[in-house]
C-alpha positions in Angstrom: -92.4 -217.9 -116.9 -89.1 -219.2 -116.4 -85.8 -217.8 -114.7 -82.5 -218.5 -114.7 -80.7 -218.0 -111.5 -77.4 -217.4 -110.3 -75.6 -216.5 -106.9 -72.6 -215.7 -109.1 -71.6 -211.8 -109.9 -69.5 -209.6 -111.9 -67.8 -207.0 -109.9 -66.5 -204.4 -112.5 -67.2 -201.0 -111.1 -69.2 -198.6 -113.7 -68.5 -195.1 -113.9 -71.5 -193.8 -115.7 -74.3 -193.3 -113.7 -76.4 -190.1 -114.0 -79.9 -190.3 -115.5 -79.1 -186.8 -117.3 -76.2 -188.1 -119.2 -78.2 -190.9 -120.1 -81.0 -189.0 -121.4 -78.6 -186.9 -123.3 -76.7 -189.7 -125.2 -79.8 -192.0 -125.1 -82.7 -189.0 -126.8 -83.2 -187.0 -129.9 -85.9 -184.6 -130.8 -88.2 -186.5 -132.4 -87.7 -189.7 -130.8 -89.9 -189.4 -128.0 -88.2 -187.3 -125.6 -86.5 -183.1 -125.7 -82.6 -183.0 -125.0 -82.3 -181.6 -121.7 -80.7 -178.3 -121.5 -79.5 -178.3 -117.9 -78.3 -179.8 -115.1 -79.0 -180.6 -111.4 -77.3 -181.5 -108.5 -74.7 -184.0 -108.2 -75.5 -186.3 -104.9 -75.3 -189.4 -103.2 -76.9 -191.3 -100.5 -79.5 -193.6 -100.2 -82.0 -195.3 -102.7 -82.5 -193.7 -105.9 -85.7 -192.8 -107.3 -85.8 -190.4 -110.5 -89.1 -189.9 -112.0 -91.3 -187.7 -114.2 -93.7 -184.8 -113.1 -95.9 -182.9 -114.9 -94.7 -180.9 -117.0 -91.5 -183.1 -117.7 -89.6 -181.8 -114.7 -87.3 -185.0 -113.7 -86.0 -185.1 -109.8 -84.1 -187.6 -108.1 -85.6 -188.3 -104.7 -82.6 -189.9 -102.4 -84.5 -192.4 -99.9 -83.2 -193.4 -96.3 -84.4 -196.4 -94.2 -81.1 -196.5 -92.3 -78.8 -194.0 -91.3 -76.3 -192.1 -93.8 -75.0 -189.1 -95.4 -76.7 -187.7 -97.8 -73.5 -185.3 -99.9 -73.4 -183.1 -102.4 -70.3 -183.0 -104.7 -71.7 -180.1 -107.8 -74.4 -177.8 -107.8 -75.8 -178.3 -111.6 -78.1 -175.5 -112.9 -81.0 -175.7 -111.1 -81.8 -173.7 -107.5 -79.3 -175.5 -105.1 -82.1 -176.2 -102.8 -83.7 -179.5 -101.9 -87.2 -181.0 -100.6 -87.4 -183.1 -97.4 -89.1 -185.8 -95.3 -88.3 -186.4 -92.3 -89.8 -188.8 -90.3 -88.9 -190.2 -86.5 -89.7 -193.5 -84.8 -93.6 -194.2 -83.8 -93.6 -195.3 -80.2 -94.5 -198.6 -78.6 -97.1 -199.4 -76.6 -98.3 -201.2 -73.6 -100.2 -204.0 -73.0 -103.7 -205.1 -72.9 -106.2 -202.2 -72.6 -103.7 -199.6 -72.8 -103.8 -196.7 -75.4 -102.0 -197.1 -78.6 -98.6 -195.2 -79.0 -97.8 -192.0 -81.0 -96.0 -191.8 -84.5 -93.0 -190.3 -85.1 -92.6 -186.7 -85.7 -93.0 -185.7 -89.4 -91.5 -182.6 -90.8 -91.5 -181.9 -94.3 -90.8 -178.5 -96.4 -92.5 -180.1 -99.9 -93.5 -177.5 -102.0 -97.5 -176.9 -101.9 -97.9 -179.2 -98.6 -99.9 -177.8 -95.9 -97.0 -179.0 -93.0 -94.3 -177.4 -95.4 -91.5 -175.3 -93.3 -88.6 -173.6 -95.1 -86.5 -173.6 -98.2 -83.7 -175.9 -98.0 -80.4 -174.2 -99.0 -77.8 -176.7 -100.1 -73.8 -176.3 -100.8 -70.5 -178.0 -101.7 -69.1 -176.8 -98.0 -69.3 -178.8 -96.5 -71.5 -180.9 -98.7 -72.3 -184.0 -96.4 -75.3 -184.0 -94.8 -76.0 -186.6 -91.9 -79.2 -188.6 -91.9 -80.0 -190.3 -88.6 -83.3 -192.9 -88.9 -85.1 -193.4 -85.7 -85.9 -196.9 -84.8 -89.2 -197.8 -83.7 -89.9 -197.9 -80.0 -89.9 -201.0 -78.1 -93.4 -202.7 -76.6 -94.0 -202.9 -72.9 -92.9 -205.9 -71.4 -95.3 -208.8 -70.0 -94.7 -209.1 -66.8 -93.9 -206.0 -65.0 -96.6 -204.0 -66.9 -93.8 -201.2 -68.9 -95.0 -198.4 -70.5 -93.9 -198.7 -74.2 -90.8 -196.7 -75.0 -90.7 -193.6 -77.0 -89.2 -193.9 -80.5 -86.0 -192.5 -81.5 -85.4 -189.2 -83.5 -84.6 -188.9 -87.3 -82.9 -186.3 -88.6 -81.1 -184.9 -92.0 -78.7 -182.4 -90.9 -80.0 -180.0 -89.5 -83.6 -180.9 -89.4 -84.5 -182.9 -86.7 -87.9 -185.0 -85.7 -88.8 -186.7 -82.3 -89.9 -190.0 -81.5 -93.7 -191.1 -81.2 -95.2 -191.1 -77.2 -95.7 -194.8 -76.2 -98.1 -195.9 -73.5 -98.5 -197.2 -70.5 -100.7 -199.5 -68.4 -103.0 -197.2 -66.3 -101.2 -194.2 -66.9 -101.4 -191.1 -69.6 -100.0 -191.1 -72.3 -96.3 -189.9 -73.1 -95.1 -187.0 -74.8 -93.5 -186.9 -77.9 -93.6 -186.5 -82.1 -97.0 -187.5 -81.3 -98.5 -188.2 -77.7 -99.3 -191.7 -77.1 -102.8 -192.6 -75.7 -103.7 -192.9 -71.7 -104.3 -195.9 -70.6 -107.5 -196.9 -67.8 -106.6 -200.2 -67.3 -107.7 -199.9 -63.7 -110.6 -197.8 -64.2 -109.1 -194.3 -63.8 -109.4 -191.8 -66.8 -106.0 -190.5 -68.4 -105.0 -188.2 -71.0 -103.3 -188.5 -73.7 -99.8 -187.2 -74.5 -98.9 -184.4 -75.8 -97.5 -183.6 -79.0 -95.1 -181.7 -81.4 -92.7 -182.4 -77.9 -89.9 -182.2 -76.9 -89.2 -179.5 -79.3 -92.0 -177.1 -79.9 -91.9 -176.8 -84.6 -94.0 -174.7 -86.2 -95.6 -176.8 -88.5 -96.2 -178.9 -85.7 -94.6 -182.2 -86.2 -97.6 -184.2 -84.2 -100.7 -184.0 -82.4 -101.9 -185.0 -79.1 -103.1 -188.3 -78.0 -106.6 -189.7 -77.0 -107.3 -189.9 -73.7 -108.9 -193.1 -71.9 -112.3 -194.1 -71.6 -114.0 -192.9 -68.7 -114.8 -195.1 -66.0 -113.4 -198.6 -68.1 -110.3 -200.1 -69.0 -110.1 -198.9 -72.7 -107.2 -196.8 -74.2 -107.1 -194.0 -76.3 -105.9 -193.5 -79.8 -101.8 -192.3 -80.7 -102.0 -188.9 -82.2 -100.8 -188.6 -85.7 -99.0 -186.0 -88.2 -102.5 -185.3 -90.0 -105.2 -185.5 -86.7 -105.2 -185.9 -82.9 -105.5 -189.7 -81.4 -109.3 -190.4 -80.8 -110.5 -190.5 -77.1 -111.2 -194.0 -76.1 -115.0 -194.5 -74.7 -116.7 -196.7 -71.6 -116.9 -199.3 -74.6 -114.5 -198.9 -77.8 -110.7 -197.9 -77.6 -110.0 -195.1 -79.8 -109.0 -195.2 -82.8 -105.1 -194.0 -83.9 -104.7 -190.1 -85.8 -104.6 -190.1 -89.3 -101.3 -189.4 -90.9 -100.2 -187.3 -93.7 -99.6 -187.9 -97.3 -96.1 -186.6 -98.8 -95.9 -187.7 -102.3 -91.9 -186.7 -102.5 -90.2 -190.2 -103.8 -91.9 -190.7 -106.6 -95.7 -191.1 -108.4 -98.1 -191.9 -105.5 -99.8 -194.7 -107.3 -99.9 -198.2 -104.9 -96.9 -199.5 -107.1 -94.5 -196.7 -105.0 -93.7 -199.0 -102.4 -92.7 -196.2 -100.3 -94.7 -194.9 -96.9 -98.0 -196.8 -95.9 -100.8 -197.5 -98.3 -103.9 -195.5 -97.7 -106.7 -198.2 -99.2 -108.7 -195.7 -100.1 -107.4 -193.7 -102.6 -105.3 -196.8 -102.9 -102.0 -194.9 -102.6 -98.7 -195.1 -101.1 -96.2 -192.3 -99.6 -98.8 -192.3 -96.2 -96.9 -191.2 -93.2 -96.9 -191.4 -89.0 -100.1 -192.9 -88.0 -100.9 -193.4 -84.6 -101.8 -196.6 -83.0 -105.1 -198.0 -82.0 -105.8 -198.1 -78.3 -107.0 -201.6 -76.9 -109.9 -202.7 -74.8 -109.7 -205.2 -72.2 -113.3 -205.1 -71.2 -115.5 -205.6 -74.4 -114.9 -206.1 -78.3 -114.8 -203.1 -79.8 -110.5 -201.9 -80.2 -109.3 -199.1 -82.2 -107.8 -199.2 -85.8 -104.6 -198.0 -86.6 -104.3 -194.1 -88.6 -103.2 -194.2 -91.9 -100.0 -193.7 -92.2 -98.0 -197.0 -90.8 -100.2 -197.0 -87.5 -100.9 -200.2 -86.5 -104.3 -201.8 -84.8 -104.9 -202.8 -81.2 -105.0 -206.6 -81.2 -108.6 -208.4 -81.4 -110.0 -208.9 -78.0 -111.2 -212.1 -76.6 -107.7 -214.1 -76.7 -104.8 -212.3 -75.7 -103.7 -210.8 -79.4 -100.8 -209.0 -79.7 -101.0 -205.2 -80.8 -100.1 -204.2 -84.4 -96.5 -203.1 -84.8 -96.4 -200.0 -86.9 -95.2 -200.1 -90.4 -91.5 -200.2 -91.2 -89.7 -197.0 -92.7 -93.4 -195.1 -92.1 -92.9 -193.7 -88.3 -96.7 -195.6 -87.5 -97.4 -195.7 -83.6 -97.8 -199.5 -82.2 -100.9 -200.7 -81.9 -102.3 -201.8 -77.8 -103.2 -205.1 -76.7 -106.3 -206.5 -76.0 -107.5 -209.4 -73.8 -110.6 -210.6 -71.9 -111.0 -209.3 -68.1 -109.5 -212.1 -65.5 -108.4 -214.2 -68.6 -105.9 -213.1 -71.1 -103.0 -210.2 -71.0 -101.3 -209.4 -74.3 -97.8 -207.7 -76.1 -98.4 -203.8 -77.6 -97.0 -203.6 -80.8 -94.0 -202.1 -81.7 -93.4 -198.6 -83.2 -92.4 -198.5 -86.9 -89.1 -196.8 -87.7 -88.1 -193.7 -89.4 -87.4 -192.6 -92.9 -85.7 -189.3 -94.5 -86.0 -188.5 -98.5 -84.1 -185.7 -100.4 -85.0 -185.1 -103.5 -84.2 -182.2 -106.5 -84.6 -181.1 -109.6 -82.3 -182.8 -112.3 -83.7 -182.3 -115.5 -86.3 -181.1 -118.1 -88.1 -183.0 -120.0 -90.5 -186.0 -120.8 -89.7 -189.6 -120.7 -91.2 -193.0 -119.2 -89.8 -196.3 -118.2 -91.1 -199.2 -119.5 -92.6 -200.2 -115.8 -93.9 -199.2 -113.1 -92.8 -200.2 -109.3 -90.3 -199.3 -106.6 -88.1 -197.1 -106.8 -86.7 -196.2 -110.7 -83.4 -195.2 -111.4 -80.8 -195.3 -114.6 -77.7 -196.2 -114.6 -75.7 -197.7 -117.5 -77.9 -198.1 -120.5 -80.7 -199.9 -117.9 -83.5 -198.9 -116.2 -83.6 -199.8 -112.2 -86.3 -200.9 -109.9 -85.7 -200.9 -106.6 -88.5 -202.3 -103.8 -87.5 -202.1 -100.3 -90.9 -203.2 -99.3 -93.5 -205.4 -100.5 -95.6 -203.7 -103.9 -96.5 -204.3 -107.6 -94.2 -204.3 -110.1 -96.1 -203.3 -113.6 -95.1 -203.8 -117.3 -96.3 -201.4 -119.4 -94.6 -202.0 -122.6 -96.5 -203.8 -125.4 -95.2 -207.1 -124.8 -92.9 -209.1 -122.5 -90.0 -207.6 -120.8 -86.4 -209.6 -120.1 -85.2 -208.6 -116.9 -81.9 -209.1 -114.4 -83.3 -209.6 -111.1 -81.8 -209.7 -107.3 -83.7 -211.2 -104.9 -82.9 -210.9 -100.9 -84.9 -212.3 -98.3 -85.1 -211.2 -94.9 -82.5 -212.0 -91.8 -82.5 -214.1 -89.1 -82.8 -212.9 -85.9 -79.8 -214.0 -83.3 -80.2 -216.2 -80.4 -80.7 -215.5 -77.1 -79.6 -215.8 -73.2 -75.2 -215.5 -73.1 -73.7 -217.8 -76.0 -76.3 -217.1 -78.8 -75.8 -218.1 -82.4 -75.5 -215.4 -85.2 -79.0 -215.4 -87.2 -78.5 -216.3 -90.6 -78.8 -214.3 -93.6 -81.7 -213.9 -96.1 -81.2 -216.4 -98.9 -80.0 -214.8 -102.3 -80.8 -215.6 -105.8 -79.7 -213.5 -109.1 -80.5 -214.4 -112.6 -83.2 -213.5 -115.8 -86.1 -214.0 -116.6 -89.1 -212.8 -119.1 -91.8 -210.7 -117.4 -95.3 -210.5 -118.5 -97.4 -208.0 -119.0 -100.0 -208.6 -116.0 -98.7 -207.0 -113.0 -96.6 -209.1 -111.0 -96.2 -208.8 -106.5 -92.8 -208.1 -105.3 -92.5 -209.4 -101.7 -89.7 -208.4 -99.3 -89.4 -210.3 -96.0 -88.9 -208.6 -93.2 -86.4 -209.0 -90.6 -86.2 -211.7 -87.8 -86.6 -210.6 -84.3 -83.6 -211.6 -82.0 -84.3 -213.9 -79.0 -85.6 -211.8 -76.1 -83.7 -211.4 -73.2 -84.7 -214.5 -70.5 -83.1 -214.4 -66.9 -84.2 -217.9 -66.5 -81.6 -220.5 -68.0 -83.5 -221.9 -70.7 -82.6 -218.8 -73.2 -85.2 -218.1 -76.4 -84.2 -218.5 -79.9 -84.6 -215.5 -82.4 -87.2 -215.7 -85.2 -86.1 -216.8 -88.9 -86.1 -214.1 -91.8 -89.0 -213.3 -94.1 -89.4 -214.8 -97.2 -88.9 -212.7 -100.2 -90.2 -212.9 -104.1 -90.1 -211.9 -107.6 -91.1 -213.2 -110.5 -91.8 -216.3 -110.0 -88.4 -216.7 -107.4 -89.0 -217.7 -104.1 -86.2 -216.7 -101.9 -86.0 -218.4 -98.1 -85.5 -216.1 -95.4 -82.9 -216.5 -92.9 -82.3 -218.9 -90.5 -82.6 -218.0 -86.6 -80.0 -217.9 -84.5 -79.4 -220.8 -81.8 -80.6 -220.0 -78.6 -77.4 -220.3 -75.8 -77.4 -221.2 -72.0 -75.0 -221.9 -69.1 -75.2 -224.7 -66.4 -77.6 -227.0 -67.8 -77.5 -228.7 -71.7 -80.0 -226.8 -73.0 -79.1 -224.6 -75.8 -80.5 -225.5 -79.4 -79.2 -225.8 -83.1 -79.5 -223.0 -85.3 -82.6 -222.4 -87.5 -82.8 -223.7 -91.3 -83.3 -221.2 -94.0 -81.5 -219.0 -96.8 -78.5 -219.5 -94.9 -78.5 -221.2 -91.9 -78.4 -219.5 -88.5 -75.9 -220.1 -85.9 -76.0 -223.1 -83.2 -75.8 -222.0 -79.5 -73.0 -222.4 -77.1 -73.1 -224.6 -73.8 -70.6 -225.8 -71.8 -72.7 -229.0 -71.1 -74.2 -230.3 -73.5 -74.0 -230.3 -77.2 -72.5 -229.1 -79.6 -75.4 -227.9 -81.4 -74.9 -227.4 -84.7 -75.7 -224.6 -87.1 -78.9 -224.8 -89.7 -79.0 -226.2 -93.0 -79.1 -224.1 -96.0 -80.9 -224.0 -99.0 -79.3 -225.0 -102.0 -78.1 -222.2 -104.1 -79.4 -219.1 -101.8 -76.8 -219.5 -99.1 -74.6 -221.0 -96.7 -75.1 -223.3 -93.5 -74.5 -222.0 -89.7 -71.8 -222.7 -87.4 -71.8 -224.6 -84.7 -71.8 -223.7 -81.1 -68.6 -224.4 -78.7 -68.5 -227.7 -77.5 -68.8 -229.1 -73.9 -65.7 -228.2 -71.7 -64.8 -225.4 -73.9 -64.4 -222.3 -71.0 -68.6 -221.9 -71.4 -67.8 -220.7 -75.0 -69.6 -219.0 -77.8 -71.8 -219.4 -80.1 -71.6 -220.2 -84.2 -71.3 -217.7 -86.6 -74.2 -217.9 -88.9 -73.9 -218.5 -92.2 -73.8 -215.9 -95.2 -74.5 -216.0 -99.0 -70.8 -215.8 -99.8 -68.8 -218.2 -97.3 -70.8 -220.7 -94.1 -70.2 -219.4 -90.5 -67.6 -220.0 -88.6 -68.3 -222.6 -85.6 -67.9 -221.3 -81.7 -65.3 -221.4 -79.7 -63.9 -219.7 -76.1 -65.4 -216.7 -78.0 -68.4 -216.6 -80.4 -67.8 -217.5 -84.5 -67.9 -215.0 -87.0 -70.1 -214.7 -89.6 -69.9 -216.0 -92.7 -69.1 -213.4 -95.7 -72.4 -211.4 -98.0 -71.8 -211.0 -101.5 -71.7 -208.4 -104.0 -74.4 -207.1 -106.1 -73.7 -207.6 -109.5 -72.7 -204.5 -111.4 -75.6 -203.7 -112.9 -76.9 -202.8 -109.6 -73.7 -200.8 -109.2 -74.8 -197.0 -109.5 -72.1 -194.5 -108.3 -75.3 -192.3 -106.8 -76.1 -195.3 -104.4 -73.0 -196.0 -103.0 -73.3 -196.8 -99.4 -71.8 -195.2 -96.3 -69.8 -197.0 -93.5 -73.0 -196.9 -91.3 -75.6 -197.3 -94.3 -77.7 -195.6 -96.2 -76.9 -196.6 -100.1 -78.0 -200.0 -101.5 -75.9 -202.9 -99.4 -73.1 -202.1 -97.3 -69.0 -201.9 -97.9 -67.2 -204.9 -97.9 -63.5 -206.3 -98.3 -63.5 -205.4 -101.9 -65.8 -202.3 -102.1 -69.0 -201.4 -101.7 -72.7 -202.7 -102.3 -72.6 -206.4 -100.1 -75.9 -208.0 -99.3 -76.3 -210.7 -96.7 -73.6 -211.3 -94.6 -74.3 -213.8 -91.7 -74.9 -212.7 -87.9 -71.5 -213.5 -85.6 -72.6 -215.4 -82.3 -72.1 -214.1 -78.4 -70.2 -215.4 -76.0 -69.6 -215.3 -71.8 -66.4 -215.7 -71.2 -64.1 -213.5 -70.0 -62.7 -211.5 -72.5 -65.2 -213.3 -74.0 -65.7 -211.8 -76.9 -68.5 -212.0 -79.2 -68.4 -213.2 -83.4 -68.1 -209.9 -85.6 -70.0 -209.3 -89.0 -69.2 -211.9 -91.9 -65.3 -212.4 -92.1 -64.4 -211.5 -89.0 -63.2 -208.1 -90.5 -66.6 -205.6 -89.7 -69.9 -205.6 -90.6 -69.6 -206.8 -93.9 -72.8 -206.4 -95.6 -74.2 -204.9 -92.8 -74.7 -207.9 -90.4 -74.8 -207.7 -86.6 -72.2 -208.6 -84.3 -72.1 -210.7 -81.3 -72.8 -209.6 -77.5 -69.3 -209.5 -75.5 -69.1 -211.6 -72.4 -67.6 -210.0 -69.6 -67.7 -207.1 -69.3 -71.4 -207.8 -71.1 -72.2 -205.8 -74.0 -75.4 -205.6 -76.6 -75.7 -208.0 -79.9 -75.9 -205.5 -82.6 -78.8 -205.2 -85.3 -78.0 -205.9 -89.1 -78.8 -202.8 -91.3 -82.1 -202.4 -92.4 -82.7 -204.0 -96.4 -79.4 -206.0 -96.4 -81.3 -209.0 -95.9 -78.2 -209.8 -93.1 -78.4 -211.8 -90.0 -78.4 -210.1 -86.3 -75.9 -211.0 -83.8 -76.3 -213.5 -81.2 -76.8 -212.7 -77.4 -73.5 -212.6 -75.1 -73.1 -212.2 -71.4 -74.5 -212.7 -68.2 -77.2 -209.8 -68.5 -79.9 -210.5 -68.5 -81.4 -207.4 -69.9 -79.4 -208.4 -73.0 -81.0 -210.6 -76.0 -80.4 -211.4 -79.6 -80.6 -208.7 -82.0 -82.7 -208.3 -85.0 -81.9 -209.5 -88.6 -82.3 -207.1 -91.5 -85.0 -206.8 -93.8 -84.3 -208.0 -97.5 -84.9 -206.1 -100.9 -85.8 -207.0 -104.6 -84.1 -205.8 -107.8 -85.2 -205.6 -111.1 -83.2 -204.4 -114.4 -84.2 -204.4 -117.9 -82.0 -202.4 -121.0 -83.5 -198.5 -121.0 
């Protein structure tokens, strides 16, 4: 099957964009589908995912993996009224023999669900609707022995969820969404957290956590939405609470994409699993709960715990380890997710796939995968398709004068789709370089690599790690587009990565020696290469716009996210944008976004000098780089790069 590819792009704005007026100009009795006699709310915000439901009622379901507003502009004919998820950060938990962390609160008011709370009342005043997605919570650090951190609330106006319990090392469990599991590291039994905490909802958003084994150094299971966090014994850690099921953004079939999979009905649209709790004595850890949580790492050689799943609220999974020998990392907590969804029409119609999220919008029919899943043909024989492929990026460079990380690489063209069912692969985000107090610094991670249809994309390349005092700070990772080399006043100058042909842009390089300690090089983007260091960290080089097929009105995103892409210096819907780099001096500013002018495209920004200040974290399925590490503190690191996202189109 082959494809033609392309990073070049229309950018004519289209007006039409509602899958009612489609169906109404597009249908005829007769021809397969009824005329729809009314209307449904006008909205925008987020992803877009209309869809069928027995018996032909058609809703849009408005899907959030990174903050936004969700607004309502008309109120159609239907009940103004809409259906909810929303889901806060799992926690993150400790290390080795600890108890895995809690997931994130879920509250949801789907009609026929057992957690379901309240009709949803909607209105044109005031119409806008914020959605807040929490971010997972962080691991405990190695050394030191931290606790994992609780993960952060989600909420869509009003409605509010909080973050999964993490755990600690030879303590209980903490409170939260769901309680995190205690932790008997050191042979004392704890308890589990509590949950549905701090705020009491009735349904409960959570469950408790397990409590320790007694007498041994096992942890207990995270509690989950759907059941409590199983009790670690003298030999097993306990396995992580089941989540829940809410089949609200589409069919529930494993081609959704959305929520965790649940292998055994072989579904998707699973939610806030708690993690497994670890052992640190004998074999036997804990699984993850469906629902995003992850496992405790295998024990024996200091494995890592199982972060939970993106957008899904999963609990972390523990280490594990082998007494006297090996310590090892918790995993992360997955992040949050909020969907809307309503009633837009009446009537029966199917597209010619299955896969992502579906929407219409200008005579074509939309799939949109923000994770990795299956993208089906179902018509009778091959299907031309526009594609967009964005891979995952880089994470920025660590320790005062990191380089941006680079962004995902991006390729658009068509191609002829089969009939077998095809895997769509979206690369996750790089991690930024940890903060490291000793002068050496630590580089971030590259981008994930993403896929469609025979098109490889090349994730991101990390960012550069920086230093001060000694000539030690590194060039910036190859990739998509190349990340950003790191700054020393030393040695050097370390240049930025390579890029791959036709996906993206190379890296800047870091300041040179002698140049006031400066910053480091603005990473590159698909649109423009980054900009190199100097007294203060490079920018990063410019994203690029979607081409307008991709362009639906109902997805445009907000200044903070939310929509597909991000604004950009000639409207909206830009896609990787390269990190900007950090710098130490004094004002020592760090590299902005791509152009210098914001976060273009939603990549990450640069860590100030002095006063020190944070890299930021490219928005989540931008595919954009994170910003490099600035400053002397050394709690500071790199930040993370953003996950990409596939795109497929074909005439409706």
């Amino acid at each position: 099957m082959g494809a033609k590819s392309s990073r070049n792009t229309t950018q004519n704005n289209r007006s039409d964009g509602h899958l009612l007026e489609y169906f109404r100009n597009t249908f005829v009795r007769g021809g397969g589908a009824a005329v729809p006699v009314a209307q449904g709310l006008t909205a925008t915000g987020g992803v877009i995912s209309d869809y069928n439901t027995p018996p032909g009622a058609i809703y849009r379901a408005h899907i959030f993996t990174s903050s936004g507003t969700f607004a309502v502009s008309a109120l159609g004919d239907y009940p103004a009224t809409v259906e909810y998820l929303v889901v806060a950060g799992g926690g993150g938990a400790a290390m080795s023999g600890a108890g895995g962390a809690g997931a994130g609160g879920l509250r949801t008011n789907l009609t026929g669900h057992p957690l379901a709370g309240s009709s949803f009342p909607v209105s044109t005043s005031p119409g806008s609707y914020s959605v807040t997605i929490g971010a997972g919570g962080a691991a405990g650090a190695i050394p030191g022995y931290n606790a994992g951190a609780n993960g952060g609330p989600s909420s869509f106006g009003p409605i509010s969820t909080d973050g999964g319990g993490g755990s600690g090392y030879n303590t209980a469990g903490s409170n939260g969404g769901s309680g995190g599991g205690g932790s008997s590291r050191l042979s004392t039994n704890r308890s589990g957290g509590t949950g549905n905490q701090p705020t009491p909802y009735s349904p409960a958003q959570g469950t408790n956590g397990g409590a320790s084994g007694s007498g041994s150094s096992t942890g207990g299971g995270g509690g989950g939405a759907g059941g409590v966090g199983v009790d670690g014994t003298p030999s097993s850690g306990g396995n992580g609470g089941p989540g829940v099921q809410v089949a609200i953004a589409g069919p529930a079939a494993s081609t959704t994409g959305v929520g965790a999979l649940n292998p055994g009905p072989g579904q998707y649209q699973w939610f806030a699993g708690g993690g497994g709790g670890g052992n640190h004595t004998a074999p036997t850890v804990g699984s993850g709960g469906v629902g995003g949580g992850g496992s405790a790492g295998a024990y024996g050689t200091s494995n890592s715990g199982i972060p939970g799943t993106y957008a899904t609220g999963g609990g972390g999974g523990a280490g594990s380890g082998q007494s006297g020998l090996y310590d090892a990392l918790g995993g992360n907590g997955g992040s949050g997710i909020v969907v809307v969804r309503y009633q837009i029409a009446q009537l029966t119609a199917t597209a010619k796939a299955t896969g992502g999220a579906i929407s219409y919008y200008g005579g074509k029919t939309i799939h949109t995968f923000t994770s990795t899943g299956t993208f089906a043909n179902t018509s009778p024989g091959p299907l031309s398709v526009e594609y967009v492929v964005v891979a995952g990026g880089g994470g920025g460079g660590g320790k005062n004068t990191g380089g941006g990380g680079g962004a995902g690489g991006y390729l658009t063209g068509t191609t002829t789709c089969p009939t077998s069912p095809v895997t769509i692969t979206v690369g996750a985000g790089g991690v930024g370089g940890p903060s490291n107090p000793s002068s050496s610094g630590t580089q971030g991670t590259s981008g994930g690599l993403s896929g469609a249809l025979s098109v490889p994309v090349t994730g991101g390349g990390y960012g550069g790690k920086g230093v001060t005092a000694t000539p030690n700070a590194a060039p910036g990772g190859p990739g998509g587009s190349g990340g950003g080399g790191g700054g020393d006043d030393t040695g050097g100058p370390y240049p930025g990565g390579p890029a791959v042909p036709g996906q993206g842009n190379v890296g800047g390089a870091g300041a040179a020696p002698g140049a006031n300690a400066g910053g480091g090089g603005g990473a590159g983007g698909a649109g423009q290469a980054g900009q190199p260091g100097t007294p203060r960290g490079g920018h990063g080089g410019l994203g690029i716009q979607l081409p307008a097929t991709f362009q639906n009105p109902v997805s445009a995103p907000s200044p903070t996210g939310g929509g597909l892409g991000m604004p950009g210096p000639s409207g909206s819907y830009w896609v990787a944008g390269g990190g900007g780099a950090g710098a130490n001096t004094n004002p020592g500013l760090g590299g902005s976004g791509p152009g210098g002018g914001g976060p273009y495209a939603g990549a990450g920004s640069g860590g100030a000098g002095n006063p020190a200040s944070q890299a930021t974290a490219a928005i989540q399925n931008t595919g954009s780089g994170g910003g490099g590490c600035g400053g002397y503190e050394p709690t500071f690191g790199g930040a993370n790069g953003g996950s990409g996202i596939v795109l497929i189109a074909y005439p409706s």
